[in-house]
TORKE-630681 format. One record per residue (C-alpha): x, y, z. Coordinates in Angstrom, 2 decimals, always signed. Each point is the difference from the previous one (the first is absolute). Layout:
# residues N
X / Y / Z;
...
***
This chain:
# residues 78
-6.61 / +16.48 / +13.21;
+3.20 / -1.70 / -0.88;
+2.60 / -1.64 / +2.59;
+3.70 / +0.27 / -0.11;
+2.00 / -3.34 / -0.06;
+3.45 / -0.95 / -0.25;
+1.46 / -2.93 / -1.82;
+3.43 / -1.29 / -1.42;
+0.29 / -1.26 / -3.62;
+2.75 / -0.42 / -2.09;
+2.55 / +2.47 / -1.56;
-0.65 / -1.68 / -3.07;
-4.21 / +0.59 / +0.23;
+0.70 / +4.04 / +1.61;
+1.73 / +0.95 / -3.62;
-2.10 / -1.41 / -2.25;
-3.02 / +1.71 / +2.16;
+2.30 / +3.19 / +0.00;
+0.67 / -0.54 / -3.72;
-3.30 / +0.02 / -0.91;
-0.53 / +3.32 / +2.18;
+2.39 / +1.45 / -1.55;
-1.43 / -0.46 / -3.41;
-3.35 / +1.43 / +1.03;
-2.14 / -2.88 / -0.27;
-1.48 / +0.38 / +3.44;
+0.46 / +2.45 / +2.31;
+1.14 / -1.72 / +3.10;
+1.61 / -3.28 / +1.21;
-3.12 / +0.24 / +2.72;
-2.12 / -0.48 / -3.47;
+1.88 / -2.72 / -1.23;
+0.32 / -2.04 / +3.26;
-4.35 / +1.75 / +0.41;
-0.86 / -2.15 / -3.33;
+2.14 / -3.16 / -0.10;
-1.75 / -0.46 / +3.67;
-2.85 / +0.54 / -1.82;
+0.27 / -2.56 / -2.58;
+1.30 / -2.14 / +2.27;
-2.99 / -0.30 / +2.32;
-2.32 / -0.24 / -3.34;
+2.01 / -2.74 / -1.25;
-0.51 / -1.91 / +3.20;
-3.43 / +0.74 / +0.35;
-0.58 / -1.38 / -4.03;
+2.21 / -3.08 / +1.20;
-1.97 / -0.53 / +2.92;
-3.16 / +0.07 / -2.06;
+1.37 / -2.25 / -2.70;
+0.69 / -2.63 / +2.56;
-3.60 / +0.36 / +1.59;
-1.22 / -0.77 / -4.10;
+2.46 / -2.68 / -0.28;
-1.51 / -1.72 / +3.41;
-3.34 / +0.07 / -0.73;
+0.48 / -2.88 / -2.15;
-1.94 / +1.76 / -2.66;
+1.39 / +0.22 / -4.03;
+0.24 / +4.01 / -0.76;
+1.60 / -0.63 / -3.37;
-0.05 / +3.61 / -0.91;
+2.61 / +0.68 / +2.87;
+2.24 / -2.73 / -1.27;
+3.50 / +0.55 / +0.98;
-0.96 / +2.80 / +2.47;
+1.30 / -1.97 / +2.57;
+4.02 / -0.32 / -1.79;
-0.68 / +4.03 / -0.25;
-0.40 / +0.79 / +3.24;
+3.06 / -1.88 / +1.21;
+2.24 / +1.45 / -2.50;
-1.02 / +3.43 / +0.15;
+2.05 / +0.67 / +2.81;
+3.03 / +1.99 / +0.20;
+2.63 / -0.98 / -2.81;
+2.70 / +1.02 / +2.15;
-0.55 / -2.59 / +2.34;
***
């Protein structure tokens, strides 16, 4: 089951996503917007972990620097 939504973004965003329908890399801006969503929510959920780790006091030092990753994952064109 999937639910229609509506949002604004950019001129600037719409042609790159348009571009990059164009070319035939994916097959829909629904895909695009479908899997940077996606990532998104992973992202946050790997953040959110990273901090529970990073509370706990304990020394994980084969995650060193995990934390820095998470935080500057996010979207470049911030």
């Amino acid at each position: 089951m999937s639910i229609q939504i509506a949002v604004r973004l950019p001129d600037d965003l719409v042609a790159e996503v348009d571009a990059i329908v164009r070319s035939g890399q994916e097959p829909s801006r629904a895909s695009i917007v479908e899997a940077a969503l996606r990532n998104e929510l992973r992202r946050r959920a790997w953040a959110g972990e990273v901090e529970i780790l990073a509370a706990s006091g304990a020394d994980y030092d084969d995650l060193e620097g995990m934390h820095e990753f998470a935080h500057r994952t996010s979207d470049p064109l911030d």
